[in-house]
Each structure stands twice: as C-alpha cells, then as structure tokens.
N, C-alpha and C positions, 0 to 999 in steps of 0.2 A: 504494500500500500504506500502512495505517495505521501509526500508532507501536506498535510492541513492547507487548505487554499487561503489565506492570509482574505483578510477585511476588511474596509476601511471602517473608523469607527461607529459610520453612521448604519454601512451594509449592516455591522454585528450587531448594532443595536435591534434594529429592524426585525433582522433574526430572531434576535430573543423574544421580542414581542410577540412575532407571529406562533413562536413555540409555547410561549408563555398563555397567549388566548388558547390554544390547543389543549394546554394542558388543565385551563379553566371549564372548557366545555365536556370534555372527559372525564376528569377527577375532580371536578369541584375547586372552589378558592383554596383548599388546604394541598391540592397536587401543586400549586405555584409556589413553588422551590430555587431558589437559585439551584442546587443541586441537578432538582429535574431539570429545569431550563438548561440548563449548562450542557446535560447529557443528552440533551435534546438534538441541540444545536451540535454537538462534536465539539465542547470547548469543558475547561476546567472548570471547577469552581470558582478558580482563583479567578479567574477571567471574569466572567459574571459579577464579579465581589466589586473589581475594580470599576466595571460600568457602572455600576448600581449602590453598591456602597453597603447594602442592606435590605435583605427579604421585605420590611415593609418600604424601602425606596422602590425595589420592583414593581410591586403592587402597584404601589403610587403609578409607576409609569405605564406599565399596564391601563388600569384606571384612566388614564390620560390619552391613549394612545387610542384605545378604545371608543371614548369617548368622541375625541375629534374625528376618527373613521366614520360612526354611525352617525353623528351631527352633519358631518358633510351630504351623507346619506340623506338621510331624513331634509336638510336644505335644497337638494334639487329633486328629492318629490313634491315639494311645495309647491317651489316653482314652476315646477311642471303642471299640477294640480292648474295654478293659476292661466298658465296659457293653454291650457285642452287636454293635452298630453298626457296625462295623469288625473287621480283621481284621488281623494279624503281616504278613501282606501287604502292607496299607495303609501300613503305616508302614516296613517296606523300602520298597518302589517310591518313595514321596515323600526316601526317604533318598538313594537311588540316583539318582531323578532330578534330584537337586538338583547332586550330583558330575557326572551325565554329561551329562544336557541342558540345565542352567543352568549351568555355567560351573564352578562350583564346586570342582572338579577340577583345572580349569586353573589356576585363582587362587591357592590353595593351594600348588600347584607353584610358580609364578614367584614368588610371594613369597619362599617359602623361597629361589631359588636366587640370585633379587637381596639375599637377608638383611633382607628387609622385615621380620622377626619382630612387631614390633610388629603388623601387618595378622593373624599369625598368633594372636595372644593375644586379638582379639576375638571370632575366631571357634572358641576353646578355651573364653572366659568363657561366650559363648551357650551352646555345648553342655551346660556345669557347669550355665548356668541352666534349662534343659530338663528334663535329670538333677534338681535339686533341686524341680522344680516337680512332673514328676510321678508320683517313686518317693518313698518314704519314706527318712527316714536310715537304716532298719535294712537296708533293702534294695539290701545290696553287690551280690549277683548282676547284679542290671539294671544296675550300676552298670559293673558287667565287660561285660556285654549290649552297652550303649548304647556303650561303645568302642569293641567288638569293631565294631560295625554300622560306627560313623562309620570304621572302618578298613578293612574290606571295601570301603566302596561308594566309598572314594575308591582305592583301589588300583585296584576294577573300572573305575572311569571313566579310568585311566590305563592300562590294560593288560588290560583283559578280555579285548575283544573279541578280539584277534590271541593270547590266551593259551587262548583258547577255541576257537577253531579249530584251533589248534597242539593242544590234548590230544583233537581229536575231540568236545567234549560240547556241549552247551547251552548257548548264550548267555544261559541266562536259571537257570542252576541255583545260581550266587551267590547272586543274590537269594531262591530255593526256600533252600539251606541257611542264610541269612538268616532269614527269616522262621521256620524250625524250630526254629533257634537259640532267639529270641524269644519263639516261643508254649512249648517245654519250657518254659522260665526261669519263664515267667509260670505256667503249670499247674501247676508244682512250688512257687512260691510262694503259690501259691492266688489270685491275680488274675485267672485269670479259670476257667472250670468245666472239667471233663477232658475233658469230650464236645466241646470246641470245639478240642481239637487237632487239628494237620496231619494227614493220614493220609501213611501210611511212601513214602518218596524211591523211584521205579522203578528 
C-alpha cells in the first residue's frame, strides 16, 4: 500500500465532516468520536486532535457545518417556492429531513443535554442567516414561519413517529400542516400568487 494521499487542510477538514455526519446518522451523536472520525477518514487520532482541538470542538463543527449545508438547502427551496419552481412542500421535507434522516435531530438533542451550547448557537446563527437572506426585514411573519418550521421538524424527528401512531393519524401530516403553514404566510404576504395555495387538509 502507498503513502496516505496528503490534504490540504481545508480537503481534511471537509473529510472529517462528511465522516463525522456518517457517523451521526448510523451510530447516533455518541459514535462522533475523534477516534471514529479519524478511523474513518484513514488518519490518526492525533490528526483529528490537532484540527479540532477536542471531541466537543468536533461536534461544534459538525453542528456548524451541518447546519450551513441544510440552510443553504432549505434557502433555495424558498426561493424556488417563490418563482414557481418549487413548492411549501419542498422546503418542509428538506427541513424535516435534515432533523430526521440526517442526524440533525439527534445532534441538537445531545448537545443541549451535555450543555455543548456553544454547538447550539451555530446552528441558531445559520438559521438567522437563512431568515435574513431570504425574507425581507419587514417580513416578521416568515420570520414567526421559519421558527415555527425549525420547531416542528425537530420535535417531529424526536417524537413523531410513536406520537403519530399513538393519536391514530398520518405520519406524514406534520409536515402537510407545515407546508400550509408556509404557503398561507407566503399568499397572505403576496410572495407568491393565490392560485398556488395548498388545497384544504382531508
């Protein structure tokens, strides 16, 4: 076997993230290890230490890295939303799937419960930067919207599913009164035309 392909430090970084989320959506917030990352990737521990400095800095940037992936995300289904192209839909389901099948949910949770706060304020700044990227300042409403969402779809990734079959309904009517949510808000502020609203919940 050759020598290890050398990295620049931003490639390693990058690396360790994407092993890092990997190893959140398979083993949960307690597989993110500098250890596991490190083994992940083909690097030492010692390696990893020196990026990172410390298991809760990883998280941290995890958290962070995460965060600005799926805000970028979630910012051009909006805007898509807004020109035709997309739909209230679109930008639930990417909100939703970021909490339940990308880890996001989980992360969130164990931060708060190890008191990582810090990991928690990256991923409050992202959101803010989203919110100011693609509402206007006048536009408190979406600004109430975009909370309400980021609160739903991390509740739903912590508690839906068993809270959804516990009331009998739809696993999937969260994210319908999501999206409802979103396109009123948007109709009523005139972002997007009337004719493109949800038709009424069965």
């Amino acid at each position: 076997m050759g020598p290890k392909k050398r990295l620049s430090p931003e490639a390693s970084r990058n690396a360790a993230m994407e092993a890092a989320r990997d190893l959140l959506v398979e083993q949960g917030p307690q597989g993110v290890t500098l250890k596991a990352v490190a083994a992940r990737v083909g690097r030492t521990h010692a390696n990893l230490l020196h990026h990172f400095g410390s298991a809760a800095e990883l998280q941290k940037a995890l958290a962070e890295h995460m965060a600005v992936s799926i805000c970028a995300s979630v910012a051009r289904a909006v805007l898509a939303q807004r020109d035709g192209s997309g739909s209230a839909r679109d930008v639930v389901d990417l909100a939703f799937d970021a909490f339940e099948k990308q880890g996001g949910g989980q992360l969130v949770s164990w931060m708060r419960l190890i008191g990582n706060v810090d990991a928690l304020d990256t991923i409050v700044r992202s959101i803010h930067a989203i919110v100011d990227e693609v509402h206007d300042a006048g536009e408190v409403c979406m600004r109430h919207v975009t909370q309400t969402l980021v609160l739903l779809a991390l509740g739903d990734s912590l508690i839906g599913a068993p809270l959804a079959d516990s009331l009998e309904i739809s696993r999937d009517s969260s994210r319908e009164m999501a999206a409802r949510l979103i396109e009123t808000e948007a109709v009523r502020l005139g972002l997007v035309p009337a004719e493109r609203a949800l038709t009424p919940l069965g």
